[in-house]
C-alpha positions as CSV (number, residue, x, y, z in Angstrom):
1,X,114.3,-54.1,61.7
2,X,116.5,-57.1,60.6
3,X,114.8,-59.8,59.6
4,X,115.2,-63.7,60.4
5,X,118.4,-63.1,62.8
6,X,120.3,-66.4,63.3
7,X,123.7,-65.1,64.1
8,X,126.0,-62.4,65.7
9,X,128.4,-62.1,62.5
10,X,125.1,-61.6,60.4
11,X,124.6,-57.9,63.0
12,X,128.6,-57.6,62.5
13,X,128.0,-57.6,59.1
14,X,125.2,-55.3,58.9
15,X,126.9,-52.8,61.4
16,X,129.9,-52.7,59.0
17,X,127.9,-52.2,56.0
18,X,126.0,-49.8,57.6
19,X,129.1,-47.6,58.8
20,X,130.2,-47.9,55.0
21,X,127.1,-46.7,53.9
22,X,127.8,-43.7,56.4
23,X,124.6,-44.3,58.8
24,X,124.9,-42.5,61.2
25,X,126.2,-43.4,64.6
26,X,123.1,-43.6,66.9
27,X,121.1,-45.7,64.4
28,X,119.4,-48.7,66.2
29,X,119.0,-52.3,65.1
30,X,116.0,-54.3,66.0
31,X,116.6,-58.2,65.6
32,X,114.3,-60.4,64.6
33,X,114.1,-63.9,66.5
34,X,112.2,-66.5,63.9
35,X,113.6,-69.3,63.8
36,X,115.3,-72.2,66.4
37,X,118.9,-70.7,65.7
38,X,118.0,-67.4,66.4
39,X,116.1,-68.5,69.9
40,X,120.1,-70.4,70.5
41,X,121.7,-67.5,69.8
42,X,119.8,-64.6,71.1
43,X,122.4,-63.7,73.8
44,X,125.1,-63.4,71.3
45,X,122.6,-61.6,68.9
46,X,121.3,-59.3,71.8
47,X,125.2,-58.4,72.1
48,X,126.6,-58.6,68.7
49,X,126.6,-54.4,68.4
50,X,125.7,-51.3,70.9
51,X,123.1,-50.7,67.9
52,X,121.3,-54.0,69.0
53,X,118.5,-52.2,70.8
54,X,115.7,-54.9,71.8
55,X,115.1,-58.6,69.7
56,X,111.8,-58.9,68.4
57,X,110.2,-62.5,68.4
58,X,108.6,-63.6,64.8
59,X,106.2,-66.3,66.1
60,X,104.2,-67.1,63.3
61,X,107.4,-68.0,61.6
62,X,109.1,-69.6,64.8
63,X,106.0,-71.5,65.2
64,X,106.4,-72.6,60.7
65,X,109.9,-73.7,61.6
66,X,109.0,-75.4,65.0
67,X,106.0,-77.0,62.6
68,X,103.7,-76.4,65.9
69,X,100.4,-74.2,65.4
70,X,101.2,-70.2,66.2
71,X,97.9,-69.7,67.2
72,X,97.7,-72.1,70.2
73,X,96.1,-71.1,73.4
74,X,98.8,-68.9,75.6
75,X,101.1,-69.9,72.6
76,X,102.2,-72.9,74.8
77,X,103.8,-74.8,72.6
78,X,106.2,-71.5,72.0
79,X,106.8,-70.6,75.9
80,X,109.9,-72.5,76.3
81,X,111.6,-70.3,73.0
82,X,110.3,-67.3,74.3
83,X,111.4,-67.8,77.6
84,X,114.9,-68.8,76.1
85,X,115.2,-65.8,74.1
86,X,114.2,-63.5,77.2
87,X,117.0,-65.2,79.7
């Protein structure tokens, strides 16, 4: 689990490092989506690497960022950054 995900260079990075560290070739990556730049760049993010296997939506700290209330009813005032990152 990466946390705070902006862009795809940062999983290029990590994919690198983690070949050089000699993980092996199956291991998954699960990106974390917490703040505005992530939400931008989630399609790039989603395919950065064939590791990339699902993106993972902080919303607490989308919603500190966003300086909106996380806990709003149907998280409203997150639905159009959720939505982004799912299209």
């Amino acid at each position: 689990l990466v946390p705070k995900v902006e862009t795809a260079e940062e999983i290029r990075a990590i994919e690198v490092r983690a070949a050089e560290l000699g993980a092996p070739d199956d291991l998954a990556l699960w990106c974390m989506i917490e703040t505005p730049l992530g939400v931008i760049n989630a399609p790039s993010i989603a395919g950065a690497s064939p590791r990339v296997q699902c993106l993972v939506v902080g919303t607490v700290d989308l919603a500190n960022e966003l300086h909106c209330l996380p806990s709003a009813p149907g998280r409203w005032n997150l639905q159009t950054a959720l939505a982004q990152t799912v299209l």
